[in-house]
C-alpha positions as CSV (number, residue, x, y, z in Angstrom):
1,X,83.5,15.3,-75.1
2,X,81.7,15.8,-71.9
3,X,83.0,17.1,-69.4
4,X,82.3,14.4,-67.0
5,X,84.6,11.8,-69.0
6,X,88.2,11.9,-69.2
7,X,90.2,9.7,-70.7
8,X,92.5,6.7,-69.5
9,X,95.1,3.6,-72.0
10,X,93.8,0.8,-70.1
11,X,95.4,-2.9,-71.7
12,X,92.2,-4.3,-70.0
13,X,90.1,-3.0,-72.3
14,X,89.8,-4.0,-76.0
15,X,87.8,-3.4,-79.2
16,X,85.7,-6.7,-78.8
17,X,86.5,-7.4,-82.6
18,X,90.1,-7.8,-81.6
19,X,89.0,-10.4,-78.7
20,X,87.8,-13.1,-80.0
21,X,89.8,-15.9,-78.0
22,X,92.7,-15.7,-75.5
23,X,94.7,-17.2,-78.5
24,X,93.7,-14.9,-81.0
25,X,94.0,-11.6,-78.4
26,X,95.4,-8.2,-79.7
27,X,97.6,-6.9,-77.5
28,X,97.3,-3.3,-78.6
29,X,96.0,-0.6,-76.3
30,X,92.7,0.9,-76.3
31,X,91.4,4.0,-74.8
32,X,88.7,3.4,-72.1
33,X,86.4,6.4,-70.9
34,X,84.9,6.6,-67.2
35,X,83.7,9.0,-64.5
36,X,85.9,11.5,-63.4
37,X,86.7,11.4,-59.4
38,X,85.2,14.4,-59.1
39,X,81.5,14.9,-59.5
40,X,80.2,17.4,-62.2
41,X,77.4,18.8,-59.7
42,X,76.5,18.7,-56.3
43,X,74.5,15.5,-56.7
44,X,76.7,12.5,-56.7
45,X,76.4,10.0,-59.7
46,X,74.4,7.0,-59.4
47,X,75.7,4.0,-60.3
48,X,73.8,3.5,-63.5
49,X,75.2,6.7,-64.7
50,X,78.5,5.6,-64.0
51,X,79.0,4.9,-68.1
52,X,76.8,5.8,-70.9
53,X,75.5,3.0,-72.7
54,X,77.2,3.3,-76.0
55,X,80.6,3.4,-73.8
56,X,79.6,-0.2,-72.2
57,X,83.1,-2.3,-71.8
58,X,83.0,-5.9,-72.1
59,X,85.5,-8.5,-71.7
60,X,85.1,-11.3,-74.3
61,X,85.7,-13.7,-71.7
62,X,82.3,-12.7,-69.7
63,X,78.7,-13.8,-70.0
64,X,76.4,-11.2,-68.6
65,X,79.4,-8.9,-68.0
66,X,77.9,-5.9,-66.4
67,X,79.8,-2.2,-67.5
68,X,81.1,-1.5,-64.2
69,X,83.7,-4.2,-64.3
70,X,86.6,-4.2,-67.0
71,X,88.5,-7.4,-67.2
72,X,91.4,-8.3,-68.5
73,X,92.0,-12.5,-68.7
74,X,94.9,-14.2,-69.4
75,X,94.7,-18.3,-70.2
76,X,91.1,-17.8,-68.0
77,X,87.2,-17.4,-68.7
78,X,85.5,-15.1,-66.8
79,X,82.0,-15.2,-66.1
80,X,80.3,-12.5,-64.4
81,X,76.3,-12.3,-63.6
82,X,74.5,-9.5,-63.0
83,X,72.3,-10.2,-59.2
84,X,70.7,-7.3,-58.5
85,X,70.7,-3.4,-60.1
86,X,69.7,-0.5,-58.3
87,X,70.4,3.3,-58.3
88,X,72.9,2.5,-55.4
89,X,73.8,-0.8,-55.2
90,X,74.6,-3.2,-57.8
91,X,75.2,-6.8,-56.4
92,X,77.2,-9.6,-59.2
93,X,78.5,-12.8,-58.8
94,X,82.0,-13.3,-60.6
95,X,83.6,-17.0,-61.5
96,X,86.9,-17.3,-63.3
97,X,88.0,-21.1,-64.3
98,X,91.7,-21.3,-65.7
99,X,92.7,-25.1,-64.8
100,X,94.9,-23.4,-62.0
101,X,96.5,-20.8,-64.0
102,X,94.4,-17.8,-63.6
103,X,95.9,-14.1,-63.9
104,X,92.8,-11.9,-64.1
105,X,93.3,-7.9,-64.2
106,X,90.9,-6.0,-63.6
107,X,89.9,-2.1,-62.7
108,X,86.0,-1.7,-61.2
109,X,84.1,1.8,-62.0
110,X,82.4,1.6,-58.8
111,X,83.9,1.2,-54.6
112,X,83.3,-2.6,-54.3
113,X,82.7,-4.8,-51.2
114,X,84.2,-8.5,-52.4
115,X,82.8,-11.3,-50.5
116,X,85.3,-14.0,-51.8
117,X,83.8,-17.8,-52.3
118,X,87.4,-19.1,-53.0
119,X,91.0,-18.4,-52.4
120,X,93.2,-16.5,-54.3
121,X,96.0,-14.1,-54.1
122,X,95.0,-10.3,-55.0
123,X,97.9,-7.4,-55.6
124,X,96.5,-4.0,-56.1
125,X,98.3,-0.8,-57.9
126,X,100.0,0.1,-54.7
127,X,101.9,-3.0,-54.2
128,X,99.9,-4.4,-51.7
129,X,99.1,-8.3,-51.7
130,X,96.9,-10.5,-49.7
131,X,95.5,-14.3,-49.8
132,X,91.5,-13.4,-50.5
133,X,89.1,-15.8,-48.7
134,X,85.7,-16.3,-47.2
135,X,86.4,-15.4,-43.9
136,X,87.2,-12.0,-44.9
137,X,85.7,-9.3,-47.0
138,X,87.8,-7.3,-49.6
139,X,87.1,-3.1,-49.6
140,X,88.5,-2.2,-53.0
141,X,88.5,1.2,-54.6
142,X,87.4,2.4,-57.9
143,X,89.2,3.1,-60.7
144,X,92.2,1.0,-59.4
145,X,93.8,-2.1,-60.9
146,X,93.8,-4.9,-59.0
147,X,94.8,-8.8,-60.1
148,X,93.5,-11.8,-59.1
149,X,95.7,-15.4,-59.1
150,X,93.5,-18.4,-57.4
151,X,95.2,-20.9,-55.4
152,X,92.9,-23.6,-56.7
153,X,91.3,-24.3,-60.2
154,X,88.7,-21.8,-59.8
155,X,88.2,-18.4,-58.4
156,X,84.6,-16.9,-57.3
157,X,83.0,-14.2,-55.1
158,X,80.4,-12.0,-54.6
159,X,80.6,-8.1,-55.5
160,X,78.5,-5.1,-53.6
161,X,79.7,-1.7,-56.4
162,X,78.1,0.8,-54.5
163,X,77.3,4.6,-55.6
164,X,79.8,7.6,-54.1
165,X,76.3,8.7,-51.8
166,X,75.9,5.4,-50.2
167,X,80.2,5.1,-49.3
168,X,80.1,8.4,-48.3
169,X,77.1,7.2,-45.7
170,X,78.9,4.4,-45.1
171,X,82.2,6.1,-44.0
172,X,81.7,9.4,-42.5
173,X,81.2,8.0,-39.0
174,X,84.7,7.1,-39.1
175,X,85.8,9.3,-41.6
176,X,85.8,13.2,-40.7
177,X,87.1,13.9,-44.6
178,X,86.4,11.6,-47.3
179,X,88.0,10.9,-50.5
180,X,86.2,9.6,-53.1
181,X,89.6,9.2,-54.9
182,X,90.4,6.2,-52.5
183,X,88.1,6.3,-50.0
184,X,88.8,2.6,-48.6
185,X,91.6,2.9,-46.4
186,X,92.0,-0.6,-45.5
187,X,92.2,-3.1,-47.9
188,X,90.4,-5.8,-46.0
189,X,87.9,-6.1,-42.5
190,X,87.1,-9.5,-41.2
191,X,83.4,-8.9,-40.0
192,X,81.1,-10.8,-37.1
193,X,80.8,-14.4,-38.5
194,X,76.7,-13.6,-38.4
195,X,77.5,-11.1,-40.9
196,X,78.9,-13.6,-43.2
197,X,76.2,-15.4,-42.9
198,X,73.3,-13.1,-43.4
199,X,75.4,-12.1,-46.9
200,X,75.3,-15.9,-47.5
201,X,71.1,-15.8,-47.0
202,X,71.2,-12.3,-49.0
203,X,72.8,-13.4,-52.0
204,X,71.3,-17.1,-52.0
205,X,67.3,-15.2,-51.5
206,X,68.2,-12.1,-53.8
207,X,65.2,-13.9,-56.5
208,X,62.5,-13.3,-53.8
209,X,62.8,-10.2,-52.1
210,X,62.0,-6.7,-52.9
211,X,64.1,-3.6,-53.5
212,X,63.5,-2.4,-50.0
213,X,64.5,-5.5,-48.4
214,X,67.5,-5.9,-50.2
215,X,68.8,-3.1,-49.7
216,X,68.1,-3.0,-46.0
217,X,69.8,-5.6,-46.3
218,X,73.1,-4.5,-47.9
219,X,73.2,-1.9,-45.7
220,X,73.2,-3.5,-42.7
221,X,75.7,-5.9,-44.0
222,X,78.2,-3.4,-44.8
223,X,78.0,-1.5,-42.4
224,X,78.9,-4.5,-40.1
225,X,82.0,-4.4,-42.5
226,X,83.5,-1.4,-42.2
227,X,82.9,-1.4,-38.6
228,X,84.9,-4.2,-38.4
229,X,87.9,-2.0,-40.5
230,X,88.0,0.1,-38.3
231,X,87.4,-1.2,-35.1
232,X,90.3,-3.5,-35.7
233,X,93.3,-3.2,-33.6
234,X,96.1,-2.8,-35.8
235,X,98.8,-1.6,-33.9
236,X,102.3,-1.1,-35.0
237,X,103.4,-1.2,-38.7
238,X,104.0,-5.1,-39.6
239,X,107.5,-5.8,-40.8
240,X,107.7,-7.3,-44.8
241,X,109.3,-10.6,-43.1
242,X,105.8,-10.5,-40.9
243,X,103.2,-9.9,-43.7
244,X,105.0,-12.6,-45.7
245,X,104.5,-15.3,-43.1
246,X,101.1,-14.4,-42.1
247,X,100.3,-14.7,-45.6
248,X,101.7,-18.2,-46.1
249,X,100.1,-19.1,-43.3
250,X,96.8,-17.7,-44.4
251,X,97.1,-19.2,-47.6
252,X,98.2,-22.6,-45.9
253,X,95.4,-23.0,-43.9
254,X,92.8,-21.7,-46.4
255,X,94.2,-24.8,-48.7
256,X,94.5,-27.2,-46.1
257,X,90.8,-26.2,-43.9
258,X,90.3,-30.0,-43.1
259,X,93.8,-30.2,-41.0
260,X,94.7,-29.5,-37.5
261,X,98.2,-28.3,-37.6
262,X,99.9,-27.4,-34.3
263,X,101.2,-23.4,-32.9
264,X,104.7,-24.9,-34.0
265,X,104.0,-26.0,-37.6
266,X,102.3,-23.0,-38.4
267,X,105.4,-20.8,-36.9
268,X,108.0,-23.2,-39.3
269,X,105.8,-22.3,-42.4
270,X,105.7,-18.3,-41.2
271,X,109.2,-18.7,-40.3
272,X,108.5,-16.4,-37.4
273,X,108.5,-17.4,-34.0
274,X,105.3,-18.9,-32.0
275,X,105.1,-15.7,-30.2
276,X,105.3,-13.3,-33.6
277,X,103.0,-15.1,-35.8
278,X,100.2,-15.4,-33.2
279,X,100.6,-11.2,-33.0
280,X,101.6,-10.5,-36.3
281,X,98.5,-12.7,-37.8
282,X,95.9,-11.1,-35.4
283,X,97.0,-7.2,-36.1
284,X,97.0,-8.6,-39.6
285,X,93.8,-10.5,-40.4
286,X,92.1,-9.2,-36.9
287,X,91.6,-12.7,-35.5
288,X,93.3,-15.8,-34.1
289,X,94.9,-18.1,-35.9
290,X,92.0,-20.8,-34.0
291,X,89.4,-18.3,-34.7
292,X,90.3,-18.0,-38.5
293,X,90.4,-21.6,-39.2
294,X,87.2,-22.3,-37.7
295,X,85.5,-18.9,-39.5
296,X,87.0,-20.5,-42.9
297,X,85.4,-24.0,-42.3
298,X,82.4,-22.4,-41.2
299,X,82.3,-20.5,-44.6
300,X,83.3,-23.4,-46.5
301,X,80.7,-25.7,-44.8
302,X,77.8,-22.7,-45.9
303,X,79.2,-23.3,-49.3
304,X,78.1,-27.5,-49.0
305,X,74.8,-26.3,-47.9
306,X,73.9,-24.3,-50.2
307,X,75.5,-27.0,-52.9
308,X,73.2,-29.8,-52.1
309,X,74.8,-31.6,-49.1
310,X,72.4,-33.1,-47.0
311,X,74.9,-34.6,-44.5
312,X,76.0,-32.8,-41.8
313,X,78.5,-35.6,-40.2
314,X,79.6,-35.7,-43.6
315,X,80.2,-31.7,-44.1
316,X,81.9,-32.3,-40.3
317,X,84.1,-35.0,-41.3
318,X,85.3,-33.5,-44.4
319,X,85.9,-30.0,-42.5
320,X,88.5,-31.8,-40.1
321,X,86.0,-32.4,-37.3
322,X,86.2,-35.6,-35.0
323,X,82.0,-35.5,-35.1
324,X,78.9,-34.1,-35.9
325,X,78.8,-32.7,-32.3
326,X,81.7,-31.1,-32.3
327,X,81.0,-29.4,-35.7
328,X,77.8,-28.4,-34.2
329,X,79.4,-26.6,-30.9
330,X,82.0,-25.3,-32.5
331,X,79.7,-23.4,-35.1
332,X,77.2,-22.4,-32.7
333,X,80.1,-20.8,-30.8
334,X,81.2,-19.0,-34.1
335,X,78.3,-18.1,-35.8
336,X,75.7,-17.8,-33.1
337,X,73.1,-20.2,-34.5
338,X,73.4,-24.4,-35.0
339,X,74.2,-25.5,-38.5
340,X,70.8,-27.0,-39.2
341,X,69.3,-23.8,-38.5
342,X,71.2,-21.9,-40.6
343,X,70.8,-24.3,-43.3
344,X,67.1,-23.7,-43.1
345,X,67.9,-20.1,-43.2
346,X,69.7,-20.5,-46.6
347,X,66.7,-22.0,-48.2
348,X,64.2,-19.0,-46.8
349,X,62.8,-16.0,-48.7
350,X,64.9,-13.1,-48.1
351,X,62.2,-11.6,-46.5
352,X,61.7,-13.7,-43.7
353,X,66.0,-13.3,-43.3
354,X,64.9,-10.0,-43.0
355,X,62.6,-10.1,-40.3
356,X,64.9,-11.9,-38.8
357,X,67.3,-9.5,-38.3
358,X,65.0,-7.1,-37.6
359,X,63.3,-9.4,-34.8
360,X,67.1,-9.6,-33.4
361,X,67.8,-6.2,-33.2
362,X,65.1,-5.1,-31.7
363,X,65.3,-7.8,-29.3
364,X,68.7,-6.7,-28.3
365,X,67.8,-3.1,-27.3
């Protein structure tokens, strides 16, 4: 065996003979191979060289399913789609459809950035649990079991796997030592509300640009990200009574984004104080209750953009806002930019988003 493998019993993965349907699934373990932590050489492994291609894992569940994902589905079908594919960055879409009764394991070969479409509750390996939604990007490690329950009927998101070189880039400005073993220290960063929606135009114009844009692209977009992690305030360690309410809360809001509960309603469902939950959620999620709900609307009104939805009073209305005007103000004041004009954006090569950007940040020096 080389050197570079090791060997790991993984219930996630199966011989694909034994999967042929969640009714007919063998629950029999299976030995799954994959990159050690440690690099064989001095040169850090690509991500295409992550698994060997007669060692490709596939979940029966999946169309497309690339190797760096291993999925285990219960009662669910899991579709994942392959974006884009580089040395360092490998960019898929993921959509899991259970009726409501998703429970979806699964370990990723690669450091992933998850841009969630949906909500859903996520638990990792370490015991750690958090509501997953689009106002709110996901930093999960590799070679760690995480699973996925959505709130609704469907679960989706975007996934960034990047190589070791690229994290290590990434984090060493805030990082003086690095582990590759679990590098992420933070399980989640909620990142300028532009940010989100230049990942929006990135993912939506992936077709039409180039390798250089895109990845210009990625960059600049994660790197937003994890100076969010760490430039948020987190203050003292949260009690369990604290992370449970902010969590119900989260989750509350994310299920209810057209209603316009008040400081006390929010505190009874929490059951923490007015005072608490307003601290407790911002060290938490780093932003305001307010400032969440109108982040996640914002998020959720990209998503009827880019779905066909013409309307804008309608997209308002349905969002939990009195008007079109008062949509419009309060996602300029968000997001930077008027809804109609990111809506345009959406629809644009990724290569004039790119100019864009670059047209911005060199206006700002």
């Amino acid at each position: 065996m080389d050197a570079g493998w090791r060997s790991c019993r993984d219930a996630s993965a199966m011989p694909a003979a034994k999967l042929q349907s969640p009714s007919t699934m063998d629950n029999s373990m299976s030995t799954v191979r994959f990159r050690s932590f440690v690099p064989q050489s001095n040169r850090l492994p690509t991500l295409q060289s992550r698994f060997s291609p007669t060692h490709h894992v596939h979940s029966p569940f999946s169309h497309n399913s690339h190797p760096l994902t291993i999925v285990s589905a219960h009662n669910a079908r899991v579709m994942s789609s392959l974006l884009y594919e580089s040395d360092d960055v490998v960019i898929e879409s993921t959509h899991s459809d259970a009726g409501g009764h998703l429970s979806a394991s699964q370990t990723l070969l690669a450091h992933a950035f998850v841009f969630s479409r949906t909500i859903s509750k996520l638990e990792d390996g370490e015991g750690r649990s958090i509501t997953a939604n689009p106002a709110a990007v996901l930093m999960l490690n590799q070679n760690q079991r995480y699973t996925t329950r959505p709130t609704g009927e469907v679960d989706s998101s975007v996934r960034y796997l990047v190589s070791d070189t690229v994290l290590l880039q990434l984090l060493t400005p805030f990082e003086k030592n690095v582990s590759l073993y679990r590098p992420f220290r933070f399980l989640e960063a909620a990142p300028p509300a532009a940010t989100l929606i230049e990942e929006r135009v990135l993912a939506e114009g992936l077709a039409s640009g180039d390798q250089l844009d895109v990845e210009e692209a990625v960059f600049r977009i994660l790197a937003s990200v994890i100076r969010a992690a760490y430039g948020q305030k987190r203050g003292r360690m949260s009690t369990r009574r604290e992370i449970d309410g902010v969590e119900a809360v989260r989750e509350w809001i994310a299920r209810n984004p057209e209603a316009n509960p008040s400081l006390p309603d929010l505190s009874s469902i929490a059951g923490l104080t007015p005072m608490k939950l307003c601290r407790a959620f911002r060290q938490r999620t780093g932003l305001t209750l307010t400032r969440f709900r109108h982040v996640l609307r914002g998020c959720l009104a990209l998503d009827l953009m880019t779905s066909g939805a013409k309307d804008l009073l309608e997209i308002s209305l349905s969002l939990g806002y009195s008007s079109h005007s008062h949509f419009t103000y309060v996602f300029r004041r968000i997001f930077g930019e008027a809804p109609s004009a990111v809506r345009r954006r959406l629809t644009a090569p990724i290569e004039a988003a790119t100019a864009a950007a670059r047209s911005a940040a060199h206006a700002s020096r």
